[in-house]
DRENMI-910110 format. One record per residue (C-alpha): residue in three letters; x, y, z. Coordinates in steps of 0.02 Angstrom, whole numbers, padded with zeros to 5 digits, always signed. Each point is the difference from the previous one (the first is absolute). Layout:
<vextors>
AlaXYZ;...
</vextors>
This chain:
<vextors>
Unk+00592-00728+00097;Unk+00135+00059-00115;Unk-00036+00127-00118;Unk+00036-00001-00186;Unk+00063+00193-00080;Unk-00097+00076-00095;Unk+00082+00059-00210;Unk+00089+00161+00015;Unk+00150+00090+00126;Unk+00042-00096+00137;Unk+00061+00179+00085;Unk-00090+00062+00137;Unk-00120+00141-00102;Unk-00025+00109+00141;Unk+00192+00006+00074;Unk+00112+00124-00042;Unk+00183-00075-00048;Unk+00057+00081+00146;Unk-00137-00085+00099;Unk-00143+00135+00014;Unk-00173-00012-00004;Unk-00064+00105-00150;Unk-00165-00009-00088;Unk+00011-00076-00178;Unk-00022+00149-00163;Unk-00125-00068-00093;Unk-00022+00136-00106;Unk+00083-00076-00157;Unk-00105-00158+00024;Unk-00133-00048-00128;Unk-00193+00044+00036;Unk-00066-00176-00001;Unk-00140-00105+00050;Unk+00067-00104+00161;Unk-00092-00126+00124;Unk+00058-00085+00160;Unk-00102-00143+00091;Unk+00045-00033+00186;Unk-00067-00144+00107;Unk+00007-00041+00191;Unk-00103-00075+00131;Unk-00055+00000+00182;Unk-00022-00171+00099;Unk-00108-00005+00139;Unk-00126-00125+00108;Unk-00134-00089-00075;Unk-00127+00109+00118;Unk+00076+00147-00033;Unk-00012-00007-00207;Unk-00184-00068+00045;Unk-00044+00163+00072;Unk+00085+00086-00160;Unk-00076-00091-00113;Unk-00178+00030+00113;Unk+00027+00188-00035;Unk-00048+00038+00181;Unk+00146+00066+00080;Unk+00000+00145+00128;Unk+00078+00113-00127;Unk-00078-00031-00156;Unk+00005-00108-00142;Unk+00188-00059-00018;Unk+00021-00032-00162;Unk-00069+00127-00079;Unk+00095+00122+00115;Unk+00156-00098-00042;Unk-00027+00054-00179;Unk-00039+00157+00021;Unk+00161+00023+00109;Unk+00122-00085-00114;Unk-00050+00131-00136;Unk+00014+00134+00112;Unk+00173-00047+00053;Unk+00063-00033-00190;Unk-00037+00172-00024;Unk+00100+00065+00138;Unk+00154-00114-00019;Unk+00094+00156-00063;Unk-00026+00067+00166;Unk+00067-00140+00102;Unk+00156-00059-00091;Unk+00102+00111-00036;Unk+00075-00022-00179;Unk-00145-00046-00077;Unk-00065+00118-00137;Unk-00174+00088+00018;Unk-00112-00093-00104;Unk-00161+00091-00072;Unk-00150-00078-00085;Unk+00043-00167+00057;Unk-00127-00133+00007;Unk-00029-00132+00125;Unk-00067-00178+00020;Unk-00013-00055+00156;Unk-00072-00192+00011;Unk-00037-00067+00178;Unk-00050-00201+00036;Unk-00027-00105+00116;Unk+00089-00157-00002;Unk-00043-00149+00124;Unk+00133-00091-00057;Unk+00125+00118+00098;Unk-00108+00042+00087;Unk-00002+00205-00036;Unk-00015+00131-00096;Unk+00115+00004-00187;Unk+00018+00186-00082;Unk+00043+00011-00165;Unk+00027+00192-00081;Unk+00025+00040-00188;Unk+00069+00199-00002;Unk-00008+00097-00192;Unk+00090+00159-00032;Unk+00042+00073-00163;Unk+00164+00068+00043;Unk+00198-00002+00007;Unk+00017-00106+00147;Unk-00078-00160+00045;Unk-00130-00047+00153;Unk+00077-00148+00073;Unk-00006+00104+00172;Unk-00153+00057-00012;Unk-00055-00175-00035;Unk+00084-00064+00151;Unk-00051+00148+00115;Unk-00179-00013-00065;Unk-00003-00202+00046;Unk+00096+00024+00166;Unk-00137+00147+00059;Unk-00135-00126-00026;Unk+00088-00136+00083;Unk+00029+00118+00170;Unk-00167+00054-00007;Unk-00054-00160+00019;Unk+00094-00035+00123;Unk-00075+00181+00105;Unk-00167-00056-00064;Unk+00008-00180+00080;Unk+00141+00010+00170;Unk-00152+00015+00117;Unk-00043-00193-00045;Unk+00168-00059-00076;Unk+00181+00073+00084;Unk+00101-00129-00079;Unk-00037+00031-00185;Unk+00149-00016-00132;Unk+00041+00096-00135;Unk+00096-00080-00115;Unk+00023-00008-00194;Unk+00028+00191-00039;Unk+00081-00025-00190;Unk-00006+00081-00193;Unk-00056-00119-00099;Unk+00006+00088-00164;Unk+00047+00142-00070;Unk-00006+00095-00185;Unk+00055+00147-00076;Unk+00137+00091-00032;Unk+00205-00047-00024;Unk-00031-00164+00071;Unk-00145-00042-00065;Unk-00104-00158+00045;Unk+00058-00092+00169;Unk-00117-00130+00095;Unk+00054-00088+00160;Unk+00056-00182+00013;Unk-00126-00128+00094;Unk+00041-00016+00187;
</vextors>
C-alpha cells in the first residue's frame, strides 16, 4: 500500500547528519494540546471470535483485558522505544470490537497529552498491546490468528498540525 508524506521535513528527525541515533530536543517546542488515533486488527476463526465474543475464555474476559492492556502499554511506550519522549498525564482511549465480517477483533486507540511532543507512538503502542493480548488471550483455541492493520490514522497538534490517513 503506498504511503502518502505527511506536511513538514522530509529528513529523518531522529538521525544525526552524520548518521546517529539521537533523541529529538524538544525543549523549544510549543506546550500544546495534541491527539493521535491508531487502528489495527486481529483475524482469527469464526469459533475462536465466538468464544471471545462468549466472554468465557480460560483466562478471562478478552476484551476487556485487551483494553486494559493497550492503556497500560501506551503508558510505557517511553520505555520500550527508545527515542520516544516520556510522556506524563497522557490520556488513553482504548476501543475494542468485534467484527464478524473479518472475522476478529478491531482496536482502535485515541491518546491526549498536553505537551511538546505528539502521541502518535503511544497511539500505536497502545493499539498494538491490545492486539497481542488478544492474541495471548485466545492461542489456546486459535494459533493461526493475524494481526494486521497496525496504522495512525490521525494526528493533531503541534508544527504539523492536522494529518488524517488516506482510505486503504
Amino acid at each position: 500500500m503506498p504511503h502518502e508524506p505527511g506536511p513538514g521535513p522530509t529528513e529523518l528527525t531522529h538521525v544525526t547528519a552524520s548518521g546517529e541515533a539521537h533523541m529529538v530536543d524538544v525543549t523549544d517546542k510549543a506546550h500544546t494540546q495534541r491527539s493521535a488515533v491508531a487502528e489495527g486488527h486481529i483475524r482469527m476463526s469464526a469459533e475462536a471470535l465466538e468464544r471471545v465474543i462468549r466472554g468465557d475464555g480460560r483466562k478471562g474476559e478478552v476484551l476487556g483485558v485487551a483494553r486494559l492492556a493497550g492503556i497500560m502499554g501506551g503508558k510505557r511506550t517511553a520505555d520500550l522505544i527508545p527515542l520516544c519522549h516520556a510522556l506524563p498525564e497522557t490520556s488513553f482511549e482504548v476501543e475494542v470490537h468485534p467484527d464478524t465480517t473479518l472475522p476478529g477483533v478491531r482496536v482502535r486507540t485515541t491518546a491526549r497529552v498536553a505537551g511538546r511532543t505528539g502521541v502518535e507512538m503511544e497511539a500505536l503502542m497502545a493499539t498494538g498491546v491490545a492486539l497481542l493480548t488478544i492474541y495471548d488471550m485466545v492461542k489456546a483455541v486459535d494459533r493461526g490468528m493475524e494481526i494486521g492493520g497496525v496504522r495512525l490514522i490521525e494526528k493533531t497538534g503541534g508544527r504539523s498540525g492536522h494529518w488524517t490517513a488516506t482510505q486503504g
